[in-house]
Structure formats: structure tokens, C-alpha cells
C-alpha positions as CSV (number, residue, x, y, z in Angstrom):
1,X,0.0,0.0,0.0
2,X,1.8,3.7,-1.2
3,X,0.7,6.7,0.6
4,X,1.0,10.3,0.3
5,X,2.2,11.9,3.4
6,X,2.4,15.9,4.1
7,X,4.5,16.0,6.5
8,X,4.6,18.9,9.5
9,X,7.4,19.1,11.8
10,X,7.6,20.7,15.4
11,X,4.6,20.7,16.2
12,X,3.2,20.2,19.9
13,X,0.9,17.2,19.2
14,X,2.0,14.4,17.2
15,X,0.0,12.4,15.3
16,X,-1.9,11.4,11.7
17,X,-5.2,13.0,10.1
18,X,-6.2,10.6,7.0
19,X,-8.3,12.7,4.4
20,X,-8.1,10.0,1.9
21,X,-7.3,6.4,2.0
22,X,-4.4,6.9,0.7
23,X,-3.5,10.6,1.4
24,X,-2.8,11.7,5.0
25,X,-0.9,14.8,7.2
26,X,1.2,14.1,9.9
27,X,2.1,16.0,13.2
28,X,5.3,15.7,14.1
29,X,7.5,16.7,17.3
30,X,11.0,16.5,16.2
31,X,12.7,18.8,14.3
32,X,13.7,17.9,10.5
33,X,17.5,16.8,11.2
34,X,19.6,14.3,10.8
35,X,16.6,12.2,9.8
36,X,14.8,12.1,12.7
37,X,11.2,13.6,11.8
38,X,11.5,10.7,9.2
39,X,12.4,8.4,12.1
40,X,9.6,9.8,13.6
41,X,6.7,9.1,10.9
42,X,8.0,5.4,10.4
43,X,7.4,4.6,13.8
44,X,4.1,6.6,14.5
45,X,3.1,4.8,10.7
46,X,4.3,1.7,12.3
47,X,2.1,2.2,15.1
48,X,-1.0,3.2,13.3
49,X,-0.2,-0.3,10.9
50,X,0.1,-2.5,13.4
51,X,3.1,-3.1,11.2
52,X,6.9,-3.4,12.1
53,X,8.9,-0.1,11.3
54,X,10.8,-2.2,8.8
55,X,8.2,-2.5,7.0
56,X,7.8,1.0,6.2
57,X,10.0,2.2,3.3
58,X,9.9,6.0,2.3
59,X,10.0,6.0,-1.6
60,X,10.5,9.4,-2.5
61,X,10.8,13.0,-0.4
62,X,13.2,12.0,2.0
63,X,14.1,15.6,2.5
64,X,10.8,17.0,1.8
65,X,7.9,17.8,3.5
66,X,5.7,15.3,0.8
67,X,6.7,12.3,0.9
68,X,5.7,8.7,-0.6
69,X,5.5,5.9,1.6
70,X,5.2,2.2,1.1
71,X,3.8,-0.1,3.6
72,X,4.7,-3.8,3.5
73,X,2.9,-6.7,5.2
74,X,-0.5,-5.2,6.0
75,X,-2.7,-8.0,6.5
């Protein structure tokens, strides 16, 4: 399953908002360095999934605020 994430770092509540089945913004804490808001969204994905954060791959936007994201192994 790909998703399209808009991404919105430093924000005080963390957290997804789905406006599509496949489109969704997410509220994140950290700050976009070193990789840690990404960190960040593959866990709280993970989380959502019910899905280990391996099997969350960000395709594309790695250092934007859209990103694509593939989830694996969704039963």
C-alpha cells in the first residue's frame, strides 16, 4: 500500500489526520534533522499499521515535506 504523506514538523501534538485512503498529514515533534522527523513518521506509521517499522520504506521525499510511503505486510 503507497501513501502520500504531508509532513509537518515541530509541532506540539503528534499524530496522523487521513483525508483520503491513501493521502494523510502528519504532526510531528522532532525537528527535520539528521533524519529524525523521518524516524519519527515510520514509527508513528508503524504504530497506526500495526506493522513493524521495517516495514515502512519511504519512496520518494526524503528531504521534503511530501513524501511517498510504502507499507509492506498489511494483513
Amino acid at each position: 500500500m503507497k501513501i502520500s504523506i504531508k509532513v509537518k514538523a515541530n509541532q506540539k501534538v503528534q499524530g496522523l489526520t487521513f483525508t483520503s485512503e491513501t493521502e494523510c498529514i502528519a504532526k510531528l515533534k522532532s525537528l527535520p534533522i539528521k533524519g529524525k522527523a523521518n524516524q519519527e513518521l515510520v514509527g508513528l506509521l508503524a504504530e497506526h499499521f500495526g506493522v513493524t517499522k521495517k516495514d515502512i520504506q519511504i519512496i520518494s521525499g526524503q528531504l521534503s515535506n511530501l513524501k511517498t510511503v510504502e507499507i509492506l505486510n498489511l494483513d
